[in-house]
C-alpha positions as CSV (number, residue, x, y, z in Angstrom):
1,X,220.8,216.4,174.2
2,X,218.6,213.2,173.6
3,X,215.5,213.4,172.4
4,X,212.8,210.6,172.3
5,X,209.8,210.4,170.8
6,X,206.7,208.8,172.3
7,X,205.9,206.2,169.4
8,X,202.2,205.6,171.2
9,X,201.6,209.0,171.8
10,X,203.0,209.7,167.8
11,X,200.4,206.9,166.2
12,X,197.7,207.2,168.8
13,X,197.5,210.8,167.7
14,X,197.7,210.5,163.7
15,X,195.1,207.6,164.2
16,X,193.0,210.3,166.1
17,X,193.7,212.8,163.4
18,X,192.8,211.0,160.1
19,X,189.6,210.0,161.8
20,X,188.2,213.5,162.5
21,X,186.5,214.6,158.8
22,X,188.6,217.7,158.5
23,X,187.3,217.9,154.6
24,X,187.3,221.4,153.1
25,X,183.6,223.1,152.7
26,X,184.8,225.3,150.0
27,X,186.1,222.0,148.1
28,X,183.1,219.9,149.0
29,X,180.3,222.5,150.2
30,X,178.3,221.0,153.4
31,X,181.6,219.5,154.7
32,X,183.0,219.8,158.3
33,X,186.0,222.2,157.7
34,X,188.2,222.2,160.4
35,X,186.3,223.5,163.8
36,X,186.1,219.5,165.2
37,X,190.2,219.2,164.1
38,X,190.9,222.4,165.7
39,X,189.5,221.5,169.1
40,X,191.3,218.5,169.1
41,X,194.6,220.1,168.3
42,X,194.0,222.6,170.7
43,X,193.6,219.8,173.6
44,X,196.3,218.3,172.4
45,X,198.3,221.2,172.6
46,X,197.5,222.3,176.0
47,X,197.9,218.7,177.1
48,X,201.5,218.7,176.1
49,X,202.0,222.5,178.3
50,X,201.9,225.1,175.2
51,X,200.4,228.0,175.2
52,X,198.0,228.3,172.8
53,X,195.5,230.5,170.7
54,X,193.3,230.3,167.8
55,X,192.4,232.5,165.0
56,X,189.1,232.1,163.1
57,X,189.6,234.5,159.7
58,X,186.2,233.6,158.8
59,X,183.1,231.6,160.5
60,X,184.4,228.4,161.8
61,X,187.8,228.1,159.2
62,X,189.6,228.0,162.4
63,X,193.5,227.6,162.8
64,X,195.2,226.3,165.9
65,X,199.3,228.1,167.2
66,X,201.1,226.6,170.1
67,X,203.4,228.3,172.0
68,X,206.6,226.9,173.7
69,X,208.1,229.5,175.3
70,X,211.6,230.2,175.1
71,X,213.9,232.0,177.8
72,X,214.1,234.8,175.8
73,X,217.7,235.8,173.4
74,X,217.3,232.9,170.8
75,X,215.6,232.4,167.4
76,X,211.9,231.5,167.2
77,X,210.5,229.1,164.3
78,X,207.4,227.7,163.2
79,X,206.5,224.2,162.3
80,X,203.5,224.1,159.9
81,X,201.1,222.6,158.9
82,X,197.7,222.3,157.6
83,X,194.6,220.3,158.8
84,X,191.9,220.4,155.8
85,X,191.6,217.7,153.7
86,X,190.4,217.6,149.9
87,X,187.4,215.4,149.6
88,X,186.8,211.5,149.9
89,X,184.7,210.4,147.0
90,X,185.6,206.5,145.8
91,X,187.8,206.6,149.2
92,X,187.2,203.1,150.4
93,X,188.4,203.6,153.9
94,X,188.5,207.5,154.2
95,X,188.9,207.6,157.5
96,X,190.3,204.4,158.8
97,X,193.1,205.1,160.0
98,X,194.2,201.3,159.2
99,X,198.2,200.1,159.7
100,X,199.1,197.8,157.2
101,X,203.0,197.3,156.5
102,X,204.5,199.9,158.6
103,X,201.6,202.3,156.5
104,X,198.6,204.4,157.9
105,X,195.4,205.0,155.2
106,X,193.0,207.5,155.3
107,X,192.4,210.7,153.8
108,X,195.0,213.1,155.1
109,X,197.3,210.5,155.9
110,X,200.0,212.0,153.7
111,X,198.8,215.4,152.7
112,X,199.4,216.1,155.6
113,X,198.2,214.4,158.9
114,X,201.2,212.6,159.5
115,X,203.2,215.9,159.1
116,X,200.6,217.2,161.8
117,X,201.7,214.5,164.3
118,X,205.1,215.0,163.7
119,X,204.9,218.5,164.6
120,X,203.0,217.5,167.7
121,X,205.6,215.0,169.1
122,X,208.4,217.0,168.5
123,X,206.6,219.7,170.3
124,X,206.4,217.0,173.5
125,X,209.8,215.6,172.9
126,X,210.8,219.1,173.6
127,X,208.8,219.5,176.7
128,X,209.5,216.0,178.0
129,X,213.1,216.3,177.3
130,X,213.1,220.3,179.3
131,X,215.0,221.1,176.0
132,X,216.3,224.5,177.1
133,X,215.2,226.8,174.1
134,X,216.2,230.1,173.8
135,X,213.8,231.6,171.4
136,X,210.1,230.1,171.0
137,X,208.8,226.9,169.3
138,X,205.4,227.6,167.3
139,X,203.0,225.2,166.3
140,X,200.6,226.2,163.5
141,X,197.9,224.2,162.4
142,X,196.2,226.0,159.7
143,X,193.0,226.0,157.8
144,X,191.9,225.9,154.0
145,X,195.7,225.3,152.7
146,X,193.7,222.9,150.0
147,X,192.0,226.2,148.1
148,X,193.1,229.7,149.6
149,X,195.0,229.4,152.4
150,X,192.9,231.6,154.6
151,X,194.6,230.0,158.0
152,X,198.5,230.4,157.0
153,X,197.4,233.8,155.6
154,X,195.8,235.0,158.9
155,X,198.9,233.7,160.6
156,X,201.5,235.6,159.0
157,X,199.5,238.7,160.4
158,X,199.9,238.0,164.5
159,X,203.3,235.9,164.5
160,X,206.8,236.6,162.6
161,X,209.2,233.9,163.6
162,X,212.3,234.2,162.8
163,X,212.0,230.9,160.5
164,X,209.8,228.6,159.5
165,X,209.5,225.0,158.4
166,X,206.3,224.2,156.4
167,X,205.9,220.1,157.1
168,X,204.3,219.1,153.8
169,X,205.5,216.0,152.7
170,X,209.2,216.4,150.7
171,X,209.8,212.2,151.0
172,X,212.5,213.3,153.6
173,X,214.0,215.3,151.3
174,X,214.6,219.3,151.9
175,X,212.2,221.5,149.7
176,X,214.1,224.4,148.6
177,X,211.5,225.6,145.6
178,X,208.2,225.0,144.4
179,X,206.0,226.6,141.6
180,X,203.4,229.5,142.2
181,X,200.5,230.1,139.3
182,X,198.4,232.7,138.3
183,X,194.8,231.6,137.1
184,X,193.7,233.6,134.0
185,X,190.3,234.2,132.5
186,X,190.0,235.0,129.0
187,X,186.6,236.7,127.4
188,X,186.0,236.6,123.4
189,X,184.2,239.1,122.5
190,X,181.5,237.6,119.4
191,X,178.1,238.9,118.1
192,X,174.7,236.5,118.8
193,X,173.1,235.3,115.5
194,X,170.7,232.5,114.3
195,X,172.6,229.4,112.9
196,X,171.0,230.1,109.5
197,X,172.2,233.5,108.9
198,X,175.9,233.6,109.7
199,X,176.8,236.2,108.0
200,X,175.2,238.2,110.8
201,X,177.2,237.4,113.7
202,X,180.4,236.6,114.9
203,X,181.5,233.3,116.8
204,X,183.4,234.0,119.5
205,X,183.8,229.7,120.4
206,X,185.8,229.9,116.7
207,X,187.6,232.9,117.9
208,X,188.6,231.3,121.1
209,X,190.2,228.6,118.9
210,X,192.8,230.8,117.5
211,X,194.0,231.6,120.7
212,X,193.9,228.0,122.5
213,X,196.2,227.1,119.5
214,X,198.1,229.9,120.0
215,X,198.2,228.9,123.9
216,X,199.8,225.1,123.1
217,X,202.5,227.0,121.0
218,X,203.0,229.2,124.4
219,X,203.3,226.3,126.3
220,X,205.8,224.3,124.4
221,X,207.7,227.5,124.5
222,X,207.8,227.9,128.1
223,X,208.7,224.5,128.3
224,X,211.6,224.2,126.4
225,X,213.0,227.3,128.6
226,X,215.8,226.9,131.3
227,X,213.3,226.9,134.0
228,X,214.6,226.9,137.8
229,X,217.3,224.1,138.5
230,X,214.9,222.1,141.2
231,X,211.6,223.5,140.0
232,X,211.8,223.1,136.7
233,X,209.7,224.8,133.9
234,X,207.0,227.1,133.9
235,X,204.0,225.5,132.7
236,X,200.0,226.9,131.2
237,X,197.4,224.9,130.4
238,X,193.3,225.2,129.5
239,X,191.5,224.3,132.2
240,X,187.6,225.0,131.6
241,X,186.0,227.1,128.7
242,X,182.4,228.0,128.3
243,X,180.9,229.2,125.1
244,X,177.4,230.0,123.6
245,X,174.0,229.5,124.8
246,X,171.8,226.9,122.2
247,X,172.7,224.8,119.2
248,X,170.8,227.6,116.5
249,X,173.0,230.5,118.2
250,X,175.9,231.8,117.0
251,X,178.3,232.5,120.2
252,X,177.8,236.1,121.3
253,X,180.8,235.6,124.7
254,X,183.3,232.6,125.2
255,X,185.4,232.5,128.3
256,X,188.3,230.7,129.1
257,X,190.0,230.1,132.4
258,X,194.1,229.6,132.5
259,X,196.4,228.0,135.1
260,X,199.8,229.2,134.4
261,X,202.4,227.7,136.6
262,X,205.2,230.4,138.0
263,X,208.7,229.4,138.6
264,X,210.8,231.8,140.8
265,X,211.6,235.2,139.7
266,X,208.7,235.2,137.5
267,X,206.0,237.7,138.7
268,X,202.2,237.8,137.9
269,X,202.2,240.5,135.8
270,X,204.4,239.2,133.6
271,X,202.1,236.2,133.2
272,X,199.2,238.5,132.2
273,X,201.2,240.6,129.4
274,X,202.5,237.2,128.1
275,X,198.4,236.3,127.3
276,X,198.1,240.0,126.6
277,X,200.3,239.8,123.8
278,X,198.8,236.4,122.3
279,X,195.5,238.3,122.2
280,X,197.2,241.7,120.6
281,X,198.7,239.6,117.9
282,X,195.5,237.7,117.1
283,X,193.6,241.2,117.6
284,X,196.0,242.8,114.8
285,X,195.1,240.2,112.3
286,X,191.4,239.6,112.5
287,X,189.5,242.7,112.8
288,X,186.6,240.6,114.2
289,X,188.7,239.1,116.8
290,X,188.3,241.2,120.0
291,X,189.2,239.7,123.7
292,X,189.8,240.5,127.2
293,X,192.3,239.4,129.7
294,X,192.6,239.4,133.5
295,X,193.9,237.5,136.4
296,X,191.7,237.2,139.2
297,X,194.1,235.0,141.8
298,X,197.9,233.9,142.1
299,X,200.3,232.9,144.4
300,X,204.1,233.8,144.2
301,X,206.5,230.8,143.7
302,X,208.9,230.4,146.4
303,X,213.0,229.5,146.7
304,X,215.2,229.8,149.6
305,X,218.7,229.5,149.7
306,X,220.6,226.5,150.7
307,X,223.0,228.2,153.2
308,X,220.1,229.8,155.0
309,X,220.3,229.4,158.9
310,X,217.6,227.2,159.0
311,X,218.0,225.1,156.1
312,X,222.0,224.2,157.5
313,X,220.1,224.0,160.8
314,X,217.8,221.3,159.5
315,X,219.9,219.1,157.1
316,X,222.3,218.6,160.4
317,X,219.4,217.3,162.0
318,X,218.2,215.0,159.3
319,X,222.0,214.2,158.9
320,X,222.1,212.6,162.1
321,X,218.7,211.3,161.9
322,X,218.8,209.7,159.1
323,X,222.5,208.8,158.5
324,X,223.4,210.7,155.3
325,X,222.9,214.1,154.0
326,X,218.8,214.4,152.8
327,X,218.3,214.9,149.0
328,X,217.4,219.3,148.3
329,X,214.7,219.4,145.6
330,X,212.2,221.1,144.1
331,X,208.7,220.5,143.5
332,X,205.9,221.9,140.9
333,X,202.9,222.3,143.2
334,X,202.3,225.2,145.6
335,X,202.6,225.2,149.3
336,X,202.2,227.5,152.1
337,X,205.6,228.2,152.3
338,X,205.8,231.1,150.0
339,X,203.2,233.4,151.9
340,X,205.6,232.9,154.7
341,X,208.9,233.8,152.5
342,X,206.7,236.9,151.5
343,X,206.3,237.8,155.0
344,X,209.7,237.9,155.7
345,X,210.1,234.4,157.2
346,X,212.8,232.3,156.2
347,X,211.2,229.5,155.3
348,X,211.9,225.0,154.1
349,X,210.0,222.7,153.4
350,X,210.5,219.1,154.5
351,X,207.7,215.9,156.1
352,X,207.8,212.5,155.7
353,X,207.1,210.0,153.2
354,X,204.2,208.6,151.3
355,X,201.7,208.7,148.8
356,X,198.1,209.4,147.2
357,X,197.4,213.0,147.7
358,X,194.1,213.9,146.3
359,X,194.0,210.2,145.6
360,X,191.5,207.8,146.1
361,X,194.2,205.6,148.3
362,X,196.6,207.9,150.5
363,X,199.0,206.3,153.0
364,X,202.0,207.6,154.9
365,X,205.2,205.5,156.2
366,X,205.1,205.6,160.1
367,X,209.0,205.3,160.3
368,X,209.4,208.0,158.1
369,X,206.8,210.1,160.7
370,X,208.9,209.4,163.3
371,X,211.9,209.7,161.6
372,X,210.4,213.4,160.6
373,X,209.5,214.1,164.3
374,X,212.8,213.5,165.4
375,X,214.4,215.3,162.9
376,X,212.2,218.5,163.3
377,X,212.8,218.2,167.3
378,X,216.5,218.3,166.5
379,X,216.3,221.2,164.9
380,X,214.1,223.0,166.9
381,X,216.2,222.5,169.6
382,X,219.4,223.2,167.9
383,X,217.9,226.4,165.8
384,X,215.8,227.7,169.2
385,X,218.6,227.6,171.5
């Protein structure tokens, strides 16, 4: 079957895209969040002949599923992808949507509004081409992947395709693990005093020094582990602490707060009885040193194997795409990918090619969209049928 994508209708979209603020309000309170985005995508969607819905977990975080409906007997899958952006502070052209050598700018451009497109055109490719699927093709344009991932949460509870392929950009390479994390706080436990009489009190800043050495010990540790063959270590660091309250006060409280990267197989409990222990032993030694430890949010890492249906499905495609077999990696940052593994989906990763996530310049490659449209069309139709 040959499918062609509709270059104009490809760039006229992502240009379209990158210039709708789609920042995230939880990031950057007072911004637009994704209602303005999500009507677009929704016209867009209709426009091509899906059927389509939207869920709105809470006030105006809105996410956007297409429908192409199969004939019924064959596999569904999801292409995915989210439409918030992280903020645009020193951005000089947030939402341009410039083309400068073969490149689109803006915020979004790469993480992940070219991905977004992509989906999109394959979607019409489909349609234009009467590609005779069997099961049905879902497009799922999500909200707030860039803090809690409310939309692809909310998702996983109204659709269960047989697979899914989350569109962040992999450089044309297939994503076969990334890292989870667990975020940490840690409370030391002190006794308020004036500066002049110390002998009164207890510091609990100087007590949370033991442990932050203890912590870089932990680290190195973990990092000179095995770790996961295309995911690599696990990783901790300190990532804000907040101690005392005036110059003349010995600290009565000092908390810390942890992000500890997970690789696959490790589970969040684990993670907490690792600090536990750091805090036991420090407990066991100092009298004066007490501590407490809880997580309060983590998301799982995620693997997939590489003789899963779809990922042979979709390393054909790109195959005869792009002319050789893609590159399978790894990556160290989290995606929405793993709360669709934990729902039972089998799930890849894979988009197109770029650069300046969370950066003050982002750009993707338009022949690497294109090349990812055609590539995700392939598989659709080949997976679907």
């Amino acid at each position: 079957m040959t499918l062609t994508i509709d270059q104009d209708y490809l760039i006229n979209t992502l240009t379209d895209l990158i210039r709708i603020n789609s920042i995230n309000p939880t990031l950057v309170p007072g911004e637009a969040g994704e209602m303005e985005i999500a009507a677009y995508v929704a016209g867009s969607l209709r426009r091509i002949g899906l059927d389509v819905a939207t869920h709105e977990p809470d006030p105006g975080r809105i996410s956007v599923v297409g429908t192409l409906r199969g004939r019924g007997g064959g596999r569904s899958l999801m292409l995915n992808a989210h439409v918030d952006t992280v903020g645009v502070e020193n951005m000089p052209e947030p939402f341009s949507a410039a083309i400068r050598d073969g490149r689109m700018y803006g915020r979004g451009a790469y993480d992940m509004k070219g991905s977004l497109a992509a989906c999109l055109a394959a979607a019409k490719a489909l349609v234009d081409a009467r590609a005779p699927l069997g099961g049905d093709l879902l497009i799922a344009a999500v909200a707030d992947e860039e803090y809690a991932s409310l939309g692809t949460a909310d998702v996983v509870k109204h659709y269960r395709p047989q697979a899914a392929i989350v569109t962040e950009p992999t450089e044309l390479a297939i994503c076969l693990a990334h890292k989870g994390f667990v975020w940490l706080e840690v409370e030391t436990i002190g006794r308020a005093a004036h500066g002049s009489r110390p002998q009164l009190g207890i510091d609990a800043n100087t007590k949370m020094g033991y442990l932050l050495v203890e912590l870089d010990r932990l680290n190195h540790r973990l990092q000179s582990r095995p770790g996961h063959p295309l995911a690599g270590p696990p990783t901790l660091h300190a990532a804000l602490i907040d101690g005392g309250s005036g110059l003349s006060v010995i600290a009565a409280g000092c908390k810390l707060q942890i992000e500890r990267r997970t690789i696959p197989g490790e589970a969040e409990a684990k993670v907490v009885a690792e600090i536990q222990a750091l805090v036991d032993q420090l407990a066991a030694s100092d009298p004066d040193f007490k501590a407490t430890v809880k997580s309060f949010f983590a998301r799982d890492p995620f693997s997939v194997s590489a003789n899963a249906p779809i990922v042979t499905t979709l390393e054909r495609a790109a195959t005869g795409v792009l002319g050789k077999p893609p590159d399978q990696i790894g990556v160290s940052f989290w995606m929405d990918s793993a709360l669709l593994a934990a729902a039972g989906i089998e799930t890849v990763a894979f988009g197109p090619i770029g650069a300046g996530a969370h950066a003050d310049e982002e750009w993707v490659d338009l022949k690497s969209v294109e090349d990812a449209a055609r590539i995700l069309a392939q598989t659709a139709a080949e997976y679907c049928r």
